[in-house]
N, C-alpha and C positions, 0 to 999 in steps of 0.2 A: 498595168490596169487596162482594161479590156474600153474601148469606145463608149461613151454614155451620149443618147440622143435624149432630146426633150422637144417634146410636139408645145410649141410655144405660140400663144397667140399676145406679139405686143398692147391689143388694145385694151386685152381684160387684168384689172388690176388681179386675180389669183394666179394666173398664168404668171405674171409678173415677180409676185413674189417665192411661186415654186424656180421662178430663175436665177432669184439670189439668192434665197439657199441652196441651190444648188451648188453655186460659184463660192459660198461658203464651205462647200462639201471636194472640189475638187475644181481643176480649171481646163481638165482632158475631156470636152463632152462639143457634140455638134448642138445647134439648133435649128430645128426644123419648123418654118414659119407656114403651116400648111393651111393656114388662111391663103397665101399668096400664089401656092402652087398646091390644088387638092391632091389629099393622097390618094393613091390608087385601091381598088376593090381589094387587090392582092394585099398591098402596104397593107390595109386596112384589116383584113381577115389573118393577118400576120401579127400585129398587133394585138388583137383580140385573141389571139393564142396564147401570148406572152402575161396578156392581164389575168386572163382565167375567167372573164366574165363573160356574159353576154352583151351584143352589143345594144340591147337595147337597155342596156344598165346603164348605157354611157352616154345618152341622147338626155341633151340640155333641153328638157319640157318647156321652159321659161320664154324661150324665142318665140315670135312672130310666125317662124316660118312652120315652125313645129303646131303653134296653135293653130295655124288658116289653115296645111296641108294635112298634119300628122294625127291630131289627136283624136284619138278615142278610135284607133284603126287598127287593128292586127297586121304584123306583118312578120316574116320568119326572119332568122337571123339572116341570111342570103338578103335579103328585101331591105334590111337593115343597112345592112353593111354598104349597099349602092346609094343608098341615101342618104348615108356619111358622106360618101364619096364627092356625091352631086351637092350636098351642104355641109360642110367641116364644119363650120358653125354651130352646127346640132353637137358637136360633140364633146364631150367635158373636157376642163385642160387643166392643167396639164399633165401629159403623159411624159413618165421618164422611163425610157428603155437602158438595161442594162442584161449584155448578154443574149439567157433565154428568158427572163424575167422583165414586165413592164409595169408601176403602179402608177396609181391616179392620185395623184400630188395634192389633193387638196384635203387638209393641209398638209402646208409643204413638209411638214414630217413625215409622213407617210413614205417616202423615199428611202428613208433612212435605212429599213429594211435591203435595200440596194449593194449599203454599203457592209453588212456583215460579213 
């Protein structure tokens, strides 16, 4: 079975729980705490490959930082993607990458697609 990551944020109870189903689903997988260490433009444009979406599908509205900077602002997916970078926060979690394929785990069944 091929490596599985999960972009994991300990503090957010969803993030939480797409981590133990996961650990229900298999016990071969990294996690990647990328509150702690942001991911890169690259990482990030990498995984938005994997998911199939845009990245502005993936930006958590709900934050502060999205309401006082972001909102009601047009930006390309490029402009996007560095604003992930400079705030992971903004981003929905969790992601589970498998392979060439990455989905966004809430809920944490959504995954499940991973393992067929």
């Amino acid at each position: 079975m091929s490596k599985i990551r999960i972009y994991h944020n300990p503090r957010c109870r969803k993030s939480r729980a797409g981590l133990e189903y996961l650990k229900s689903k298999t016990d071969a997988f990294e996690v990647v705490e990328y509150m702690t260490k942001n991911p890169s433009v690259k990482e990030l444009q990498d995984l938005f490959m994997r998911l199939g979406l845009k990245p502005s599908e993936m930006v958590r509205t709900q934050e502060d930082v999205f309401r006082k900077q972001f909102k009601g602002k047009q930006f390309t997916d490029e402009e996007w993607i560095r604003i992930l970078a400079e705030h992971p926060r903004l981003l929905r979690r969790p992601i589970v990458v498998k392979e060439y394929r990455a989905v966004w785990a809430d809920p944490p069944e959504q995954m499940d697609i991973l393992f067929k």
